[in-house]
N, C-alpha and C positions, 0 to 999 in steps of 0.2 A: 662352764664356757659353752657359749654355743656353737654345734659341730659347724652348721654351715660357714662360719667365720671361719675357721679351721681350716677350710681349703677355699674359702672364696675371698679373695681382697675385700676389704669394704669399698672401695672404689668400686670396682667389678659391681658388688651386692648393687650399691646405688643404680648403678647404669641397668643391671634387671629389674630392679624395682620398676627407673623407668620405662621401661622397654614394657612392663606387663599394663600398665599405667595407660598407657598409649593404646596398647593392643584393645584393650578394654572400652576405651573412648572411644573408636571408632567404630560405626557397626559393619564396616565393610571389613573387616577384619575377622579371619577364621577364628578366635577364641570369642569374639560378641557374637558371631553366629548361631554356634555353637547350641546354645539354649533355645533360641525362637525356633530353630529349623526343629528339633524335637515338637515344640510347640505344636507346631506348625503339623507336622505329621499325624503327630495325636488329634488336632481337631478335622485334620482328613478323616483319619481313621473312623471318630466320632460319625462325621457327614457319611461316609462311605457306609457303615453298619445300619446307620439310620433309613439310608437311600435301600437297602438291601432289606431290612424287613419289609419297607412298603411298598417293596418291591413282590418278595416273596409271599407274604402272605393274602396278597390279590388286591391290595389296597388300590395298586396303580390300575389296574385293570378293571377295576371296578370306577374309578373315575373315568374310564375311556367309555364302559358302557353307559354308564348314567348321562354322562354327556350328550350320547349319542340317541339318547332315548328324552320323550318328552315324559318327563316324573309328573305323575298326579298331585294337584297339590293337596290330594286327601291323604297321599302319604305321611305326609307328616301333620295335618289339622284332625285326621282322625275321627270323620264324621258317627263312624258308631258309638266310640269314647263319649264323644258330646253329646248327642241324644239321649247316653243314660244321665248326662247329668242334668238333663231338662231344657239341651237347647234346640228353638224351633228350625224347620227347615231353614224360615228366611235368613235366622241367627247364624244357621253353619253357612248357606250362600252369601253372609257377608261376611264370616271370617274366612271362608276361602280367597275373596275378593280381595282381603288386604293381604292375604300370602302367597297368594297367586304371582310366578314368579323372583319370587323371593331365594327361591334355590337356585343357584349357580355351582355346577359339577365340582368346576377346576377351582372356584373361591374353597369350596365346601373342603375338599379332597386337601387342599393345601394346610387349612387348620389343621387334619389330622396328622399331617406330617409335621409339621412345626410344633404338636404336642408330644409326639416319640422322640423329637430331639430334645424337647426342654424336661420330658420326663425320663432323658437317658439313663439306662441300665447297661452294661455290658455284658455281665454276666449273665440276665436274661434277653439280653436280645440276642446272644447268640447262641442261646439255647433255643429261642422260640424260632432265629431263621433255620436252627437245625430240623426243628419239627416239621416244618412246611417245605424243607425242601425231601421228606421222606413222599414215597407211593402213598402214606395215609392222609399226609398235610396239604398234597396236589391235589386230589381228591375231593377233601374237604373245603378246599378253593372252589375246584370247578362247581361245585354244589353250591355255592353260596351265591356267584355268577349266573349259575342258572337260574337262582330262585328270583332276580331282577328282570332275567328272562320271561320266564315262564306265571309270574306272579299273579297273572288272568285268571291261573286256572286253579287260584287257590278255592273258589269257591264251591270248585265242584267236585275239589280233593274232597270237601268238608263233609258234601254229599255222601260220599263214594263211603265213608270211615263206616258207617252202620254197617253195611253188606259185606266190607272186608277190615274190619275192626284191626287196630295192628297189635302183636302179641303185647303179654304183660310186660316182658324183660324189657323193647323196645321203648313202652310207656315210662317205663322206672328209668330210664336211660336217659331221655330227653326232662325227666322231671331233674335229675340229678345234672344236669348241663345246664338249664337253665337257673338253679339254685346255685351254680359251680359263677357263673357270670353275671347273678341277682337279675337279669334280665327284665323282671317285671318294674324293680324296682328303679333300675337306671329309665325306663320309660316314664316312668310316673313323674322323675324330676324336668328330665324334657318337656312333659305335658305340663308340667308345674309352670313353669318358665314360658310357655306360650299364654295359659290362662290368665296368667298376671299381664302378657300385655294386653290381654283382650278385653281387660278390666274395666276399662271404660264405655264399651258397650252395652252392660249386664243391665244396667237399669233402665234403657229403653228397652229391655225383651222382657223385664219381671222375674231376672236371673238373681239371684245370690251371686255376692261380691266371690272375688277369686279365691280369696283363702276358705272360705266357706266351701268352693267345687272342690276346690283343692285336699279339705280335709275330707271329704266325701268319698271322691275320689280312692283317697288310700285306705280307708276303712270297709265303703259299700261295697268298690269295685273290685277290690285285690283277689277275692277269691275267682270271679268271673273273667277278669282281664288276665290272672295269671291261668286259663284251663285255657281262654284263647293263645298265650304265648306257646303254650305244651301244642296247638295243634300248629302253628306255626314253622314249630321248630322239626315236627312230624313231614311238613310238606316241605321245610328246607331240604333234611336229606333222607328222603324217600327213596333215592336211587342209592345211600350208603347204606352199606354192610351192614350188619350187629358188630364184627369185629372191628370195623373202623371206627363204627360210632363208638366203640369203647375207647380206642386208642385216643381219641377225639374227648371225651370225655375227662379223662386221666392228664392229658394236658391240661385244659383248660381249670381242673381239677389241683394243678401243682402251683410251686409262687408262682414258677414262670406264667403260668396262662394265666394267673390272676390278676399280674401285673400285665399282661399283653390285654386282658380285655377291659382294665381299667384305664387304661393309655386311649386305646380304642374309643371306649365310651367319652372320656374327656374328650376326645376329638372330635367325634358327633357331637355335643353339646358345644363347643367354640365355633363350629359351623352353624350349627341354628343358631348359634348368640346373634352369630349376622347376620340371617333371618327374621332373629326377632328384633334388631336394631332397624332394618331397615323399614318394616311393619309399623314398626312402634312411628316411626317419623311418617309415614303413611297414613294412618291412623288418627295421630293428632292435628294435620292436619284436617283431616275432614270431621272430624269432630270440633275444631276450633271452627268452622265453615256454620258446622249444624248448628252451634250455641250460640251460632253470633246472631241465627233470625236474620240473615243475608239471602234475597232472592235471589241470588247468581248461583246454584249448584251444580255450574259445568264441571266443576273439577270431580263433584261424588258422581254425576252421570257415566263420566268418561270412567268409573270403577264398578259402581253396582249398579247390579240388574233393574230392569224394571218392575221386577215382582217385589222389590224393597224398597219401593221409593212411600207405600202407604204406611210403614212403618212411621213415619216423622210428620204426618198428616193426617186427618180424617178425609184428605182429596184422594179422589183417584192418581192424582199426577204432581206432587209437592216441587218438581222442577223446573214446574210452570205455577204462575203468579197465582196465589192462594185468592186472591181478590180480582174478577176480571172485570173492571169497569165495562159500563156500556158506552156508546160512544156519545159524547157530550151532545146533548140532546134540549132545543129548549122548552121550558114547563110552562103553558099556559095555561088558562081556563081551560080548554077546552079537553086537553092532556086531561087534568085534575078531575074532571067529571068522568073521561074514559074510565082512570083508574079506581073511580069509585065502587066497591063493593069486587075488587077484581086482588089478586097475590097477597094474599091474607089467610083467614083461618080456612077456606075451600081448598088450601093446597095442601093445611097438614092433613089435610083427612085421606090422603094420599099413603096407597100400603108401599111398604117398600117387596121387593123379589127378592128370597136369597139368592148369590150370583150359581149357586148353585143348581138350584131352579130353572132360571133361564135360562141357562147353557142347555136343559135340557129342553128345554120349549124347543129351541134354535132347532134342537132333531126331531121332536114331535109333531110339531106343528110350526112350520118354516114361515107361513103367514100371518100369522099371529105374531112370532116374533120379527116380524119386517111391519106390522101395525104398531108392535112395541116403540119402536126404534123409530117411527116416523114421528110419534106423538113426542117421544122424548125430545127430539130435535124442534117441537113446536113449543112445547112449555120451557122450553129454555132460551128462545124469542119473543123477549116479552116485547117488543117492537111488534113484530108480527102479533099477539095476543091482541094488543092495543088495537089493532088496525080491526077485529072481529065486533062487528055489537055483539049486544048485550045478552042475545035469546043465542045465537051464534057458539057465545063463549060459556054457557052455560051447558051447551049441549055438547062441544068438544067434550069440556070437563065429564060428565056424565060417561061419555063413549072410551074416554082413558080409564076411569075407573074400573067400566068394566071391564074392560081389555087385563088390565093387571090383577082384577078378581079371578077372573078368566085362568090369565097362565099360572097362577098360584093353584087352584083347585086341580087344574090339568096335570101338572108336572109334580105335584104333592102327591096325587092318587099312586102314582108308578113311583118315588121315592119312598114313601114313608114306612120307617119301621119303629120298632118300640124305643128305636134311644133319639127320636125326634121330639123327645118330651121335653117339659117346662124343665129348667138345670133343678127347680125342687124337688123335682120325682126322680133326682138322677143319685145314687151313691157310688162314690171311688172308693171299692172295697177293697183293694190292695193292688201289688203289681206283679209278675210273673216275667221269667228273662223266656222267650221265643230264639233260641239260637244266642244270636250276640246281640240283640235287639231286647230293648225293654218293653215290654207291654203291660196296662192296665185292665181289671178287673171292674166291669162296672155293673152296677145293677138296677131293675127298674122298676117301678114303681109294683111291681106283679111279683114280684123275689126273682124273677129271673136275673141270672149272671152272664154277660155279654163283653168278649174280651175286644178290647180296644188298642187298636196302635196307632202311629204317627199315619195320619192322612186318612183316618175313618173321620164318617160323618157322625155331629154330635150335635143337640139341640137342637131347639124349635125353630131356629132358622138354619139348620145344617150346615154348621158352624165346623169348619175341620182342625181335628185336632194338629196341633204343632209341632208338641212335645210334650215327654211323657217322666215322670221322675216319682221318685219317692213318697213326693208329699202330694203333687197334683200334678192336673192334666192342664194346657193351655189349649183353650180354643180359641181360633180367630176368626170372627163372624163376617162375613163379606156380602151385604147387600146393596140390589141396586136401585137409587131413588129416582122420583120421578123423572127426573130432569138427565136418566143417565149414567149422573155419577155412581162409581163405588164406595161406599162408606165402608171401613173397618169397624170392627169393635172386637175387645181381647174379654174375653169369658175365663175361669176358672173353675176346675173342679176341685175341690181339693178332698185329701182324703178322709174319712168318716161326716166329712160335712153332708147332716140333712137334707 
């Protein structure tokens, strides 16, 4: 028999039935409460813990600086990175171009908080706000704050380490923090992820595709890119302890820090993801721009420089009409006889100046180079040319000649050194790291060895180097022709080539 029949009516029983029945249907009813308001509290609690690590461990705070400060955007394009991987000056000033601005503090700072919620832990996050809120975890906040401060002065920290080298223990400390937080390698996926959208670039600069940098990257670079994290992590806390950097260590060292600095890192990576989404749509536009052979490049002027625009041309100026008509003019006999024996084979015989050259005429000899410049301004009026007879326009020509024979012998004497030779006589014997900087080994025709980096002069038109990588050196040759313009031209050295 069942007890509760035993002392309840069934009548009764029914009328509790409905009564619980009711209670239950309605949610304004304290027993339908009952569960959501738990709910409810638990996912405060969730918000509250979450808001409390990004609170304590400097996250929020670090958003309020960074905001407040104008971030280089080599912060995160990493112009040294790119240079060992072979890319030219003008390459990293156009991929600054398209990430320029792309960081936004408060966008940035919000993925990292929306990924400690979705990556919620309890157990360790309330051990890891217990660590930061100790004497060693405030500490190691302000230190990490200041290093956004202070991060001007890391180069002359770098200086400094020779003459006051820091102990061994200290060394072994920060190698074992950075191995505690894979550091080198959380970078490389970042860098990974940017390369791929820059992909489209590579083969106007003579790059290798992205997975190609990319496998280079974690191969060539790891041992050099991970001695710069170690010196990094040296200027972060410079002003910590040995005891703190231990304590510091041994967290980051336990799950909990392992999961606090993979939370972390996932949150840096969903903030550049916005960075690299909004790059990428940047990007494609102006490259849909560049492949379509459309003369309207307002939209690339209003982004890159003008040192980038020979890139996409042999013109000096690609965002002005490649072809400038003269002005509609009509052709008679008489026209037809001027132009007889006149803008024909007399003009190839025309040297070109490397622009290197001239710039230094410009200080050498100021008049010479204002005879340059006048003549250029004449041969590039052939209206004006036409108007000249015949003995007239023969003797102009004559007097240009030697004018540019002129500042080429003048300005050659005071430049020229042994690696202004034919690229035959030139060998790329290997490459050598200068600090964080890659440099090449080259040699001339005499066995001499002559170390080269980005922006030494190279070839017989003093062709400066770009960029410097593994396998070869890019030169880009800038001369100027008669008539003015600068012509481009991209040279290679590469390495063991004859």
């Amino acid at each position: 028999m069942n007890p509760i029949k035993k002392y309840i009516p069934m009548k009764s029983l029914s009328l509790i039935a409905l009564l619980v029945a009711a209670l239950l249907a309605f949610p304004g009813s304290a027993w339908s409460a009952q569960a959501p308001t738990s709910a409810k509290r638990a996912a405060q609690s969730k918000k509250a813990l979450a808001l409390e690590l990004y609170r304590t461990s400097g996250l929020q705070t670090e958003r309020r600086i960074l905001s407040k400060m104008k971030v280089p955007t080599a912060t995160f394009t990493d112009p040294d990175l790119l240079r060992s991987l072979g890319f030219s000056n003008d390459h990293i000033d156009m991929v600054n171009s398209v990430y320029r601005g792309t960081f936004q503090a408060n966008e940035f700072f919000r993925a990292k908080l929306k990924r400690i919620k979705k990556d919620f832990h309890r157990r360790h996050i309330r051990k890891a706000i217990g660590f930061f809120r100790t004497s060693t975890g405030k500490r190691i906040v302000r230190q990490e704050h200041n290093y956004w401060k202070y991060i001007g002065k890391f180069e002359k920290f770098i200086e400094q380490i020779p003459g006051t080298p820091p102990s061994r223990e200290r060394i072994l400390l920060v190698d074992r923090l950075e191995k505690a937080r894979s550091a080198v390698n959380f970078d490389f996926e970042n860098k990974a992820s940017m390369l791929r959208v820059l992909d489209p670039l590579n083969e106007k600069f003579h790059t290798p595709d992205a997975e190609s940098l990319i496998a280079r990257m974690r191969t060539e670079l790891r041992s050099q890119r991970r001695s710069m994290q170690l010196l990094e992590e040296l200027f972060r806390y410079k002003n910590l302890s040995d005891k703190d950097l231990k304590k510091a260590v041994r967290f980051y060292e336990s799950k909990t820090g392992k999961w606090f600095s993979t939370v972390d890192q996932k949150g840096h990576a969903d903030g550049l993801a916005l960075m690299n989404r909004q790059a990428t749509r940047r990007l494609n536009n102006l490259m849909n721009v560049m492949d379509s052979g459309e003369k309207d490049f307002a939209m690339i002027k209003t982004v890159f420089s003008p040192g980038l625009r020979y890139l996409f041309s042999n013109k000096r100026d690609p965002f002005e009409p490649l072809v400038v008509l003269p002005e509609p003019i009509l052709i008679d006999d008489t026209a037809a006889v001027a132009d007889a024996g006149r803008f024909g084979e007399e003009l190839e015989q025309f040297e070109s100046i490397p622009l290197e050259l001239y710039r230094r005429v410009r200080n050498i000899d100021p008049a010479l180079y204002n005879d340059l410049e006048f003549y250029a301004a004449l041969f590039k009026d052939r209206k004006e040319l036409r108007s000249l007879s015949e003995a007239d326009y023969r003797e102009e020509l004559a007097n240009y000649q030697g004018l540019i024979a002129k500042a080429n012998q003048v300005a050659d004497e005071q430049a020229r050194t042994p690696l202004q030779a034919k690229f035959d006589n030139l060998k790329m014997a290997g490459v050598i790291w200068d600090r964080s900087q890659i440099a090449a080994l080259v040699e001339t025709a005499d066995g001499h060895g002559h170390i080269i980096r980005v922006g030494s002069l190279l070839g017989p038109n003093y062709g400066s180097v770009e960029s410097i990588d593994q396998e070869k050196i890019v030169i880009v040759e800038r001369v100027r022709d008669f008539e003015g313009n600068i012509i481009s031209r991209t040279q290679l050295l590469e390495i063991g080539q004859p």
